[in-house]
Wavefront OBJ file of the C-alpha trace (Angstrom):
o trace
v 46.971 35.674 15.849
v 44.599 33.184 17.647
v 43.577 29.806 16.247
v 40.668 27.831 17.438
v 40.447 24.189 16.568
v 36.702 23.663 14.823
v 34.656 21.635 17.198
v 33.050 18.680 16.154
v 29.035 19.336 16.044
v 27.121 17.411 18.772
v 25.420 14.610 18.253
v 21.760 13.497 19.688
v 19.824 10.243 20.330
v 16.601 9.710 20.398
v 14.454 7.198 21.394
v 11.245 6.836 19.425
v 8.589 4.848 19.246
v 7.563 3.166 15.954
v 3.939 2.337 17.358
v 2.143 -0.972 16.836
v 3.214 -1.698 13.603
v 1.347 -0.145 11.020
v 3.421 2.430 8.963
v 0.911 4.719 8.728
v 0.785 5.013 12.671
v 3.895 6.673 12.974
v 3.719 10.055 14.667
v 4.614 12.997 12.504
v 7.856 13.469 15.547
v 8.792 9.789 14.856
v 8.862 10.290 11.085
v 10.786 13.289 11.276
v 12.906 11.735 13.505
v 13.793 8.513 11.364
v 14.321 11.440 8.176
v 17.451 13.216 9.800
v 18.831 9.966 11.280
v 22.403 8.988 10.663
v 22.120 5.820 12.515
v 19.024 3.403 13.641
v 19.331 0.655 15.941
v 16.039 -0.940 16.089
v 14.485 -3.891 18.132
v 13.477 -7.262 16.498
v 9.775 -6.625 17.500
v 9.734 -4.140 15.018
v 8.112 -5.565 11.569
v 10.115 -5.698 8.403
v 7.220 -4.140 6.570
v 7.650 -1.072 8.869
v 10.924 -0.904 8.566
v 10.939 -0.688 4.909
v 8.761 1.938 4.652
v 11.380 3.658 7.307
v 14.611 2.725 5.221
v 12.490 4.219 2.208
v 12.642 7.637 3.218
v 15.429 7.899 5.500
v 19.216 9.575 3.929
v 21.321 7.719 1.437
v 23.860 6.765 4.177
v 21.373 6.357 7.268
v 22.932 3.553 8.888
v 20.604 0.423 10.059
v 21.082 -2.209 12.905
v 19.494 -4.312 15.087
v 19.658 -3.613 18.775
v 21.572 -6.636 20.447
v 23.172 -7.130 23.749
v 22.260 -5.710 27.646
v 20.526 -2.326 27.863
v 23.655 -0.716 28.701
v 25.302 -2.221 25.592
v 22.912 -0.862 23.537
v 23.363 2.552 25.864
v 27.305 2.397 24.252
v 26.179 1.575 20.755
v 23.845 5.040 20.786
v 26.588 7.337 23.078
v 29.521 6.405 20.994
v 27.376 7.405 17.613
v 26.058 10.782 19.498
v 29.530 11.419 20.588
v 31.133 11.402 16.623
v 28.144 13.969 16.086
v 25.662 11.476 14.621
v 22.143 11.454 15.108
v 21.706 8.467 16.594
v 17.635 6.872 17.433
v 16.878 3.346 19.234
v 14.093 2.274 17.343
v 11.513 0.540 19.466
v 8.139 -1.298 19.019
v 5.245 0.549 20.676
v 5.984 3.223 23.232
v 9.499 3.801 25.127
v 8.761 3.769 28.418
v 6.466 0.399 27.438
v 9.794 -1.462 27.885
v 11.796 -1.727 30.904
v 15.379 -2.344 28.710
v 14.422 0.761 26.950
v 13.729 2.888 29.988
v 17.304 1.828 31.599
v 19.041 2.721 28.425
v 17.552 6.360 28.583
v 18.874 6.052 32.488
v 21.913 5.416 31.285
v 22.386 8.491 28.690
v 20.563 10.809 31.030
v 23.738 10.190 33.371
v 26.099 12.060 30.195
v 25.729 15.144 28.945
v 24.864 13.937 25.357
v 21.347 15.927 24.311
v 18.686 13.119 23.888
v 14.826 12.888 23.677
v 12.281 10.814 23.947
v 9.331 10.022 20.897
v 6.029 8.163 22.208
v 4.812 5.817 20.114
v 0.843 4.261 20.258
v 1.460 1.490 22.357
v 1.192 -2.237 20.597
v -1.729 -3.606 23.042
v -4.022 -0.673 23.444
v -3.392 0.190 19.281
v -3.989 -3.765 18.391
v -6.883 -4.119 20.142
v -8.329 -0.998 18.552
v -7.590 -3.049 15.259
v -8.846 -6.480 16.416
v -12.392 -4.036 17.253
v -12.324 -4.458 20.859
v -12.857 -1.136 22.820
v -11.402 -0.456 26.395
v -13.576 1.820 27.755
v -13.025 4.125 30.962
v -9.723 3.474 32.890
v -7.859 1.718 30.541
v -6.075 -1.557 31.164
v -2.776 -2.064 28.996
v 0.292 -3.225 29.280
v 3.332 -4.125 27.151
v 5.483 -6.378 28.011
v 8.886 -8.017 27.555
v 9.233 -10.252 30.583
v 5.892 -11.812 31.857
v 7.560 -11.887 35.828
v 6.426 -8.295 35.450
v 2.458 -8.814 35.311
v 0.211 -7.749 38.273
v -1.981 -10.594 37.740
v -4.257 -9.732 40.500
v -4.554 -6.764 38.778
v -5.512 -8.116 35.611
v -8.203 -10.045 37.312
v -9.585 -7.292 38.801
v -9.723 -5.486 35.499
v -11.485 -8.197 33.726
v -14.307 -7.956 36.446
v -14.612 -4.297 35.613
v -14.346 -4.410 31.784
v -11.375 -5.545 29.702
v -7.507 -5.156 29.505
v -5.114 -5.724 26.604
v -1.411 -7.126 26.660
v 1.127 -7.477 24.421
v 3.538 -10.583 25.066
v 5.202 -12.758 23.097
v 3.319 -15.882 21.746
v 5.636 -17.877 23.600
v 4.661 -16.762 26.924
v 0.970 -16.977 26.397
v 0.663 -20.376 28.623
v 2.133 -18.404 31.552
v -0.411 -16.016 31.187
v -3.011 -18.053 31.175
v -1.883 -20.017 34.620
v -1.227 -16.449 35.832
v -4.496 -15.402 35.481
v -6.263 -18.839 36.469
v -4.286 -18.300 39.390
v -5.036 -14.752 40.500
v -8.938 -16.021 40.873
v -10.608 -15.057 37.430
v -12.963 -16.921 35.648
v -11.918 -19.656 33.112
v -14.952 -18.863 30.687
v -13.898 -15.197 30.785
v -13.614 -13.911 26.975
v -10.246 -13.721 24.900
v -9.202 -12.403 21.537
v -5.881 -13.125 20.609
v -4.383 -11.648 17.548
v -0.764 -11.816 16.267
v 0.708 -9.997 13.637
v -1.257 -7.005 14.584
v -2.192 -3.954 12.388
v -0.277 -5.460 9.503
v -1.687 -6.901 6.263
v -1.832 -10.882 7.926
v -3.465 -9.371 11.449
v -5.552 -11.878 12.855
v -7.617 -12.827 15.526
v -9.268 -16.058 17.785
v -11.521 -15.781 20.384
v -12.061 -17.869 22.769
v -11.831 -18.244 27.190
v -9.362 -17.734 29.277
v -8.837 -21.563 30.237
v -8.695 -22.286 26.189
v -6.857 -19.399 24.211
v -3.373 -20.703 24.267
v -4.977 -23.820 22.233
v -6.501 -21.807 19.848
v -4.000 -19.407 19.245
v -1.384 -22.753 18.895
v 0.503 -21.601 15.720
v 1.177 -17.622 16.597
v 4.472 -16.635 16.937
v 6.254 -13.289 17.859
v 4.256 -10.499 19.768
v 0.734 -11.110 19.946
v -1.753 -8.948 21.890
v -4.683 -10.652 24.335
v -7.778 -8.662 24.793
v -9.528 -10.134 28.071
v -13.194 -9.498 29.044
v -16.692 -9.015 27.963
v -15.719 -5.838 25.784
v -14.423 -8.760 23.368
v -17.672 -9.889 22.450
v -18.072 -6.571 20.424
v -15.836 -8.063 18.167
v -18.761 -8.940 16.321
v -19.830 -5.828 15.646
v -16.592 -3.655 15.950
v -14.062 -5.433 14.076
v -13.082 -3.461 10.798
v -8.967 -4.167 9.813
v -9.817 -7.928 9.157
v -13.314 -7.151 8.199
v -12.377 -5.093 4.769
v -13.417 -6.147 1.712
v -10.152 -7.408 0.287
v -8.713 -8.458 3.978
v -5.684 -11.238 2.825
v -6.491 -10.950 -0.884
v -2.897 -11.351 -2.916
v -3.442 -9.339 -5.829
v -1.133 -8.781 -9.060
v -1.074 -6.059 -9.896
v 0.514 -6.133 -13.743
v 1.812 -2.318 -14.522
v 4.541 -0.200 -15.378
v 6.776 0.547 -11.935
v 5.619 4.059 -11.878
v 1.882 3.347 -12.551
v 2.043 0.261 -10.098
v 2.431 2.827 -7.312
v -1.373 4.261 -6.969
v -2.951 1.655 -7.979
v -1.482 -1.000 -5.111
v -2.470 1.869 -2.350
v -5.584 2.019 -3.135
v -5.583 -2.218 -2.976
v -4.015 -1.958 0.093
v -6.933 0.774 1.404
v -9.427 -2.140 1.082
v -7.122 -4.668 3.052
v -5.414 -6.173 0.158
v -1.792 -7.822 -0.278
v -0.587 -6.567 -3.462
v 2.108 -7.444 -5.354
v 3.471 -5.426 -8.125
v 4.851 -7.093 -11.075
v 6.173 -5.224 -14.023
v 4.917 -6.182 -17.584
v 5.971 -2.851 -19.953
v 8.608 -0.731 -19.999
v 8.178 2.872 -21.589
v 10.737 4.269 -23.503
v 11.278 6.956 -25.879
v 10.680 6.609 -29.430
v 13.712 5.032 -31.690
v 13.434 8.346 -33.816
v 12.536 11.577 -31.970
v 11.874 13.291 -34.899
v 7.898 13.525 -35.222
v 7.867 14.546 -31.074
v 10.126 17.140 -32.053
v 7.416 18.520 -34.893
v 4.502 18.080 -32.777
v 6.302 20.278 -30.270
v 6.931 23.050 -32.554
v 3.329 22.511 -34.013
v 1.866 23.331 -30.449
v 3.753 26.283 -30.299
v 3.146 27.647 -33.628
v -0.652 26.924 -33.174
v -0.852 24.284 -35.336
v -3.554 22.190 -33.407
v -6.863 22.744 -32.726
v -6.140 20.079 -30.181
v -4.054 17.413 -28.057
v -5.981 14.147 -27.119
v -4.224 12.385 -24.681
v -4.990 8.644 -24.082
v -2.735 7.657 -21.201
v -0.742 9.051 -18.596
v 2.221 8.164 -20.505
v 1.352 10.568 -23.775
v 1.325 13.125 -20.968
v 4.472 12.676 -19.140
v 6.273 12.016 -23.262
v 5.019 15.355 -24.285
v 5.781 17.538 -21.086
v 9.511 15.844 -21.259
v 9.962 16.832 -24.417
v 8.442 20.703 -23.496
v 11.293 20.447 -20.445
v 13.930 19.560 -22.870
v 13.249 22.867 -24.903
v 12.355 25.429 -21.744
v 8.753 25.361 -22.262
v 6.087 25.148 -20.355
v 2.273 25.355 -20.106
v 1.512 28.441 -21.284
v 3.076 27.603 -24.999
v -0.566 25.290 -24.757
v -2.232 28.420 -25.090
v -5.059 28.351 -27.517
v -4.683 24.557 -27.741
v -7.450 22.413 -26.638
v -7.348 19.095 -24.773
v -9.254 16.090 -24.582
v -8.685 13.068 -22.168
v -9.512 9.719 -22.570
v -10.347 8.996 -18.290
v -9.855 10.551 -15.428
v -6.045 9.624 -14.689
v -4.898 10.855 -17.392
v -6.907 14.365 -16.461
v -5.249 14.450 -13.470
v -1.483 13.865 -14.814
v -2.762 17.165 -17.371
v -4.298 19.101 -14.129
v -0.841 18.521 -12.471
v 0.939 20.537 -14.720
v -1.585 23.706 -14.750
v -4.084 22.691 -17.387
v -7.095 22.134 -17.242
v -8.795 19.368 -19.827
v -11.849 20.592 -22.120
v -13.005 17.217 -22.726
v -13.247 14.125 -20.684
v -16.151 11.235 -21.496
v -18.997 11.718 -19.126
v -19.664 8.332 -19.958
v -17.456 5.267 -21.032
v -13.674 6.292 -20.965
v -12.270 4.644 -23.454
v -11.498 5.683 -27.476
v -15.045 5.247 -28.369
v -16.795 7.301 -25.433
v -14.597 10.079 -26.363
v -15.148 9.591 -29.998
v -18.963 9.709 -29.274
v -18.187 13.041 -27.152
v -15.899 14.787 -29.904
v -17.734 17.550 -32.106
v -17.299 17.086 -36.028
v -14.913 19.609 -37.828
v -16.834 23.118 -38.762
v -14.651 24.685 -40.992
v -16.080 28.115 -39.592
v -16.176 27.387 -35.971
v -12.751 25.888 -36.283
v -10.049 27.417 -38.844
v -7.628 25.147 -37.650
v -8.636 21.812 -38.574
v -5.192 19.607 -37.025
v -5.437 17.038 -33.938
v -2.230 15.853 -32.339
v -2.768 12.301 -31.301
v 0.862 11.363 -28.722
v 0.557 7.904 -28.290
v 2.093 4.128 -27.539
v 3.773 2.266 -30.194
v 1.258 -0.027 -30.290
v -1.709 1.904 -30.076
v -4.662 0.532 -32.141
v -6.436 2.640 -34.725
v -9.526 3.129 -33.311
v -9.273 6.755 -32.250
v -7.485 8.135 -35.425
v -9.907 6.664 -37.785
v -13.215 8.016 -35.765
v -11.461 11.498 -35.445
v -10.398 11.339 -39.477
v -14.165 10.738 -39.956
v -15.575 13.508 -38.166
v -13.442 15.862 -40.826
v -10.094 16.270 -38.703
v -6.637 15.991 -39.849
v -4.921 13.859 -37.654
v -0.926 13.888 -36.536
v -1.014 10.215 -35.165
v 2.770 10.806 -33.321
v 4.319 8.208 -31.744
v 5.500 9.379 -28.285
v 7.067 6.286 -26.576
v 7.283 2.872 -26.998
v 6.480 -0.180 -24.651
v 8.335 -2.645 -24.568
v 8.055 -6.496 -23.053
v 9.515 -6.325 -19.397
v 11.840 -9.099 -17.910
v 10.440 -11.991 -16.373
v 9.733 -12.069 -12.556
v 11.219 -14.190 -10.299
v 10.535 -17.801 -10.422
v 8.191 -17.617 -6.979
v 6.096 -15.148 -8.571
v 5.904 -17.178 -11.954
v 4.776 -20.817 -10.056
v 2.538 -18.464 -7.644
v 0.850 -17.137 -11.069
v 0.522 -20.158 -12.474
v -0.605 -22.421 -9.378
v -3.306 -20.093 -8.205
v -1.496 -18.093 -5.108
v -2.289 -15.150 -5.956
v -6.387 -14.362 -5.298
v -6.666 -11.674 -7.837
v -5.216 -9.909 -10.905
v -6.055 -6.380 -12.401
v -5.279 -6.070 -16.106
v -5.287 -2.125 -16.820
v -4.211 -2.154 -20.843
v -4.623 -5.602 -23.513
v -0.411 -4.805 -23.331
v -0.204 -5.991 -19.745
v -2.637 -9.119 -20.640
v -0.133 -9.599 -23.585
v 3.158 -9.297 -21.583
v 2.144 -10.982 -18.219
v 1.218 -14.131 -20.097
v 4.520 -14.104 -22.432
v 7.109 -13.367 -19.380
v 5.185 -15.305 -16.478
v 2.304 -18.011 -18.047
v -1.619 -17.330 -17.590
v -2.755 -17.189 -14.062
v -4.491 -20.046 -12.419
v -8.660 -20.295 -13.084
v -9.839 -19.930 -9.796
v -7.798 -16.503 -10.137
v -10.058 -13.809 -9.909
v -9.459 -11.555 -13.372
v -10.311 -7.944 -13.726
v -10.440 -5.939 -16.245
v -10.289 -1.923 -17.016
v -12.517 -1.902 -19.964
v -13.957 -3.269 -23.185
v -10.777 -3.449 -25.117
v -8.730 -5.319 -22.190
v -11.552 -7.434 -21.538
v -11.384 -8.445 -24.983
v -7.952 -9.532 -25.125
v -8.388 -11.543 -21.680
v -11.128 -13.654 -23.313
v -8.717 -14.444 -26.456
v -5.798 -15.386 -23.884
v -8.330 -17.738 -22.357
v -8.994 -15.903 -19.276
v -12.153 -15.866 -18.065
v -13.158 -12.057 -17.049
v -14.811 -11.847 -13.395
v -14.491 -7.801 -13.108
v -15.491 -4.841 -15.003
v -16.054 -1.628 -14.142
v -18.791 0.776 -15.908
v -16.084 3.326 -16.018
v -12.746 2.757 -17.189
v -10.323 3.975 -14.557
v -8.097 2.603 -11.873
v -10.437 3.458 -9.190
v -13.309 2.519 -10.675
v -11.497 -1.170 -11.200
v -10.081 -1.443 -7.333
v -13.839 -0.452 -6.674
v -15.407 -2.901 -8.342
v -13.023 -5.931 -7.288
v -13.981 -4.754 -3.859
v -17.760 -4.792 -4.395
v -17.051 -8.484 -5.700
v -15.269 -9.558 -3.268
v -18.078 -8.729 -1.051
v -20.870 -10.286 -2.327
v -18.178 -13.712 -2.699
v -18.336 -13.010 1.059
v -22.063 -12.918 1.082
v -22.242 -16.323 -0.931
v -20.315 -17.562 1.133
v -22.111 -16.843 4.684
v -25.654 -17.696 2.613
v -24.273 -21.036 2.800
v -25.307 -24.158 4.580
v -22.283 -25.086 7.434
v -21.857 -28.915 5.990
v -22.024 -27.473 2.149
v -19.297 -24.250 3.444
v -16.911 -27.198 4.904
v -17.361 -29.223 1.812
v -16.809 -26.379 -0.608
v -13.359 -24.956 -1.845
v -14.302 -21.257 -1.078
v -12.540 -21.140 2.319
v -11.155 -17.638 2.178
v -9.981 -15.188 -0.067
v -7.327 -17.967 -1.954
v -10.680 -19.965 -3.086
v -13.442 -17.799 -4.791
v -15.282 -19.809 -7.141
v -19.241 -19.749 -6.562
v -20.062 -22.148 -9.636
l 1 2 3 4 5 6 7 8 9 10 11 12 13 14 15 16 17 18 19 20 21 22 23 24 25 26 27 28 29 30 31 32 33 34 35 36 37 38 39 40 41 42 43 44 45 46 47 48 49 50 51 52 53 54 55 56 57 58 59 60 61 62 63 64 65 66 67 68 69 70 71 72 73 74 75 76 77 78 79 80 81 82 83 84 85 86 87 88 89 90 91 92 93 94 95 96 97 98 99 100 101 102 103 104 105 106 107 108 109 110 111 112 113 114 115 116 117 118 119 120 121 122 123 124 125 126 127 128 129 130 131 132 133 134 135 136 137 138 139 140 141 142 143 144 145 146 147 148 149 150 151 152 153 154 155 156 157 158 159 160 161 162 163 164 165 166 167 168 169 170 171 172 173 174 175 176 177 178 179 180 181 182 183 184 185 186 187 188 189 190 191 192 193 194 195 196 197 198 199 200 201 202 203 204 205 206 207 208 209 210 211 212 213 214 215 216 217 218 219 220 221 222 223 224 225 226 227 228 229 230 231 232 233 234 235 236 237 238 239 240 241 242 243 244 245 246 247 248 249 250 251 252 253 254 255 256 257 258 259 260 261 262 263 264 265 266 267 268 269 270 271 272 273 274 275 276 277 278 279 280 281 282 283 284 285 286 287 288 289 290 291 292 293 294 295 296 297 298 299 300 301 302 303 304 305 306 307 308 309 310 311 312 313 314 315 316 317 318 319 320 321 322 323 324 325 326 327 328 329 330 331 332 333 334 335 336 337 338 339 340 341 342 343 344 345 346 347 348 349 350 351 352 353 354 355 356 357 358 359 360 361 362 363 364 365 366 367 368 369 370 371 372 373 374 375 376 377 378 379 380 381 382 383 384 385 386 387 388 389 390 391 392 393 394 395 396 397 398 399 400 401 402 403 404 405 406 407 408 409 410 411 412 413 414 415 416 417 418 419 420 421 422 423 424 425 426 427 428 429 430 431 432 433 434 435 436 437 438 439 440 441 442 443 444 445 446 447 448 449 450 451 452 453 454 455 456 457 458 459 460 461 462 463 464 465 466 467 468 469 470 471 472 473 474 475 476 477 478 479 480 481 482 483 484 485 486 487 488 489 490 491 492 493 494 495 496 497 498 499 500 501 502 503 504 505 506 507 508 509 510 511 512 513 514 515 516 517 518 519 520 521 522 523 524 525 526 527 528
């Protein structure tokens, strides 16, 4: 009998490009990429903020390192991981091939006969300049750049005369440029954007010449990007990262962890910084006993119907279904009602869709003013299951017990006060760093001033409805933002809309009363 020995399986490296920094830029071949990797060396002009969102998604034991040494140390690093049949990737900022270490590391491998490839990336000057709104038109002009010996300055001249170029260096090396291109013959007055920290949520830019930009850009550090020529002056017109209408806004954002999620990407779609801070835990009810009776009611057709008031009541009530095998058809026959949109969406996600949702103001009394009186003929079952919070107020079961319906008012999880954050995030709170808050529930009002103090005045304060608006004012907040409709969007919406006619005020302005004001920005907003 013959034995074979098992081989080890082979391993791979891959070198892929993570792009100019945004996330979101990542190709779909990089992101796929990052998911199967066992190990990731990556280079320090990588941003944290990328690499975050990388380490967020990649395996449990995905090992992560920065790339240090010689390009054939970092060569050894990759081979010895491919060889133990890892998947090995050299993550680098940018494209590649936009590096010359990087390109004699893949030299290096291609001389084994380990399996590797190679991922493009967007490359950091020609996708930063696309942020900073400056267009490069025909023959492009870029170049990326880790040792400024390497720039054909004559080149660059010659460019500028023709259009514009883009570079990415590092902000150390921008006085080199500068002589370089002095020196090649172009002309001092020629336009220059510089912007640093580029496609992330701090991106931005100064213009200025050629024989001034390293003065005005005094203060950048790491890789920056220089857009050179008279394609910069569109700028005015093209710029639209640093031009959004919450561009540098910090904004609390006061929810549960899983709420805190959908609310802070849609912050972040209008440019803003937010920072999630929990004030409420939900947990299940100290005695499970009236879920466990609604349940059976819904099954047995004891409702007419379910009115659900937050996404919470939803998620309590379709745990509880899971916990006994059931699923959406036992709703059958049942009707539901929603009090907004989210919570019609976490109902549609499970298969259902809502009979009634207020057409007008989402809140307890827009769907009272929507919900039909009992008719003991056109409705033989007479019983509304009400899942809610602990500390729900009354509003809802009193207006439904007055238009004839029995009401099973069921407690289906409580909330409960969350820990304090840190002590940065209290002092930031309470000294005005943060630009904005967005109160979504009177509980998170409650909670955020017991665990971290009441933000700052010249805070900017929104609120989700009536009700939250309500307990702001009795905290002594003053309430800047309302929506007309009571939902998360709606309330991102209208901070934006304010933050854009602060903008407005601000640019209306005389130049000696703008310098002499406190509204310098998105930290200062007060127009009084």
């Amino acid at each position: 009998m013959t034995t074979r020995t098992a081989r080890k399986s082979a391993g791979r490296i891959a070198f892929v490009g993570a792009g100019p920094g945004d996330p979101g830029l990542l190709t779909r071949r990089a992101h796929d990429t990052l998911a199967e990797a066992d190990q990731v060396i990556y280079d320090r002009g990588v941003p944290e903020s990328l690499l975050a969102a990388i380490r967020a998604e990649a395996k449990d034991d995905t090992q992560f390192s920065p790339a240090e040494g010689a390009p054939g140390d970092v060569a050894k690093v990759l081979l010895s991981a491919a060889k133990s049949g890892l998947a090995a990737v050299h993550l680098v900022a940018g494209d590649p091939f936009g590096h010359e270490t990087v390109v004699k590391e893949v030299q290096a491998v291609a001389r084994t006969a380990v399996h590797f490839e190679v991922v493009p990336g967007l490359g950091q000057a020609e996708g930063v300049a696309t942020y900073a709104g400056v267009p490069l038109p025909g023959v492009r002009t870029v170049a990326d750049i880790d040792d400024v010996a390497g720039l054909d300055f004559d080149a660059l001249a010659a460019a500028a005369v023709k259009g514009s170029f883009a570079v990415a260096v590092d902000a150390g090396d921008l006085a080199a440029v500068r002589d370089g291109l002095l020196a090649a013959g172009i002309e001092p007055g020629t336009p220059v954007g510089v912007t640093g920290d580029g496609t992330g949520e701090t991106q931005y830019t100064t213009t200025s010449s050629v024989d001034s930009f390293v003065a005005a850009a005094l203060g950048f550090t790491g890789r920056v990007v220089l857009t050179v020529g008279t394609e910069v002056a569109q700028r005015d017109k093209l710029s639209w990262w640093e031009n959004r209408p919450l561009y540098g806004w910090k904004v609390l954002v006061p929810r549960t962890k899983e709420q805190a999620g959908a609310m802070s990407a849609r912050l972040r779609a209008y440019g803003a910084i937010p920072c999630e801070v929990p004030t409420i835990a939900v947990e299940p009810p100290r005695t499970p006993a009236q879920m466990e009776r609604a349940v059976k009611g819904l099954v047995d057709g004891r409702y007419a119907w379910v009115v659900f008031t937050s996404v919470n009541a939803v998620r309590a009530v379709w745990e509880k279904f899971g916990e006994h095998g059931l699923d959406a058809r036992h709703f059958g026959g049942v009707k539901i009602a929603c009090i907004g949109e989210a919570t019609a969406d976490a109902v549609r996600a499970f298969g259902i869709q809502p009979e009634l949702i207020p057409a007008g103001d989402q809140s307890s009394e827009g769907l009272l003013a929507e919900f039909s009186p009992h008719d003991e003929i056109l409705d033989p079952v007479g019983r509304v299951l009400l899942p809610r919070a602990d500390i729900a107020t009354e509003t809802l079961a009193a207006g439904l017990i007055e238009r004839g319906w029995e009401v099973d008012d069921v407690t289906a999880y409580r909330t409960v006060r969350a820990a304090p954050p840190p002590a940065d995030i209290r002092d930031a709170i309470k000294s005005g760093g943060f630009d904005a808050v967005l109160f979504t529930s009177s509980s998170t009002v409650r909670n955020l001033v017991g665990i971290a103090g009441k933000p700052h005045a010249r805070t900017v304060v929104a609120v989700i409805g009536p009700k939250t608006a309500e307990t702001a004012t009795e905290f002594g907040l003053r309430v800047d933002v309302q929506p007309q409709h009571a939902s998360v969007g709606d309330l991102v919406e209208a901070l934006a809309s304010y933050a854009v006619e602060l903008r407005e005020k601000l640019a209306a302005m005389p130049a000696k009363q703008r310098r002499g004001s406190k509204v310098q920005g998105p930290t200062a907003l007060r127009f009084r």
